[in-house]
C-alpha positions, 0 to 999 in steps of 0.5 A: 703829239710830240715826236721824241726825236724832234727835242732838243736837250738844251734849254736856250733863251730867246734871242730877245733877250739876250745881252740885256742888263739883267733884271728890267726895273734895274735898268737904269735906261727905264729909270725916267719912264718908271718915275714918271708913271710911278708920280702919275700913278701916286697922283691919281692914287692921291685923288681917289683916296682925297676925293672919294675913299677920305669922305668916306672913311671920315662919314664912317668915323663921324658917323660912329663917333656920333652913335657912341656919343648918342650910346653914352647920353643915353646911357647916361640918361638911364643912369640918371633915371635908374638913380632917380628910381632908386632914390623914390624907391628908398624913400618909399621904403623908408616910408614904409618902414616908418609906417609900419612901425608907427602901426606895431608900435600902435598895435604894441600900445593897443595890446599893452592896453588890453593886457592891463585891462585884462590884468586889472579884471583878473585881479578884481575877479581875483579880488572878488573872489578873495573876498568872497573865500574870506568871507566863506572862511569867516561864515565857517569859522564862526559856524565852526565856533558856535559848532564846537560852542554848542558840542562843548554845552553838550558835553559839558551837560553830559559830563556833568550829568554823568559824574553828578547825576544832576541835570544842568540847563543848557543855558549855564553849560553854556555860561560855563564854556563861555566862562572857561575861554 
């Protein structure tokens, strides 16, 4: 411990130092012992940098100048190979749109084909079966006419059987309607 009656309340500096110039590295004395350690000290600052830390520096920036060179040929190359890619894939395509459309456009004649087929069979059914309508209708017609041919003769026999009271043959009735045409 520290006897509190033993300090002393003024600071002084020590001896040594006392009516010196002030602040050392001002000391214009020192000025050739300073220049000559701060050349030494530059000189061998010089050197390591020259010989050790410059090699190195200079293998890292080669070194990363030739990985970003390699980087961009390489891009480079996959740039080329992805045009490449695409320009097989638009001739693919362009392939396969040109033969996707031959076979509609086959596929669309095939169809046309068998529409007309099946056109040209519904109108000969459609034919036939006009004919035989006209032909229906001519047998019904003439089955018609001799119908109202033969109820004529007979109507005429009863007419004049009614009114005369003479028999007619069924042949001059029909002479008779045939006459009256």
């Amino acid at each position: 411990m520290i006897d509190p009656g033993t300090m002393n309340a003024t600071t002084k500096q020590p001896a040594s130092h006392e009516g010196s110039g002030g602040f050392p590295p001002f000391d214009t004395s020192t000025f050739p012992s300073q220049i000559f350690w701060l050349v030494v000290t530059f000189a061998f600052l010089f050197v390591v940098v020259w010989r050790v830390a410059g090699p190195r520096i200079n293998g890292v920036i080669t070194t990363r100048r030739n990985k970003i060179n390699g980087d961009i040929a390489e891009a480079q190359k996959h740039r080329s190979d992805a045009e490449a890619a695409s320009a097989a894939y638009q001739t693919a395509l362009a392939g396969a749109r040109a033969r996707a459309n031959a076979h509609a456009e086959e596929t669309r004649k095939r169809i046309a084909g068998e529409i007309d087929k099946a056109k040209a069979d519904a109108d000969a059914r459609a034919h036939e079966a006009t004919a035989k309508a006209e032909a229906s209708i001519q047998a019904m017609r003439a089955e018609a006419r001799t119908s109202m041919t033969n109820a004529a003769r007979d109507a005429a026999i009863e007419i004049v059987a009614r009114l005369t009271g003479e028999t007619v043959s069924a042949e001059d009735a029909a002479a008779a309607v045939k006459a009256g045409n």
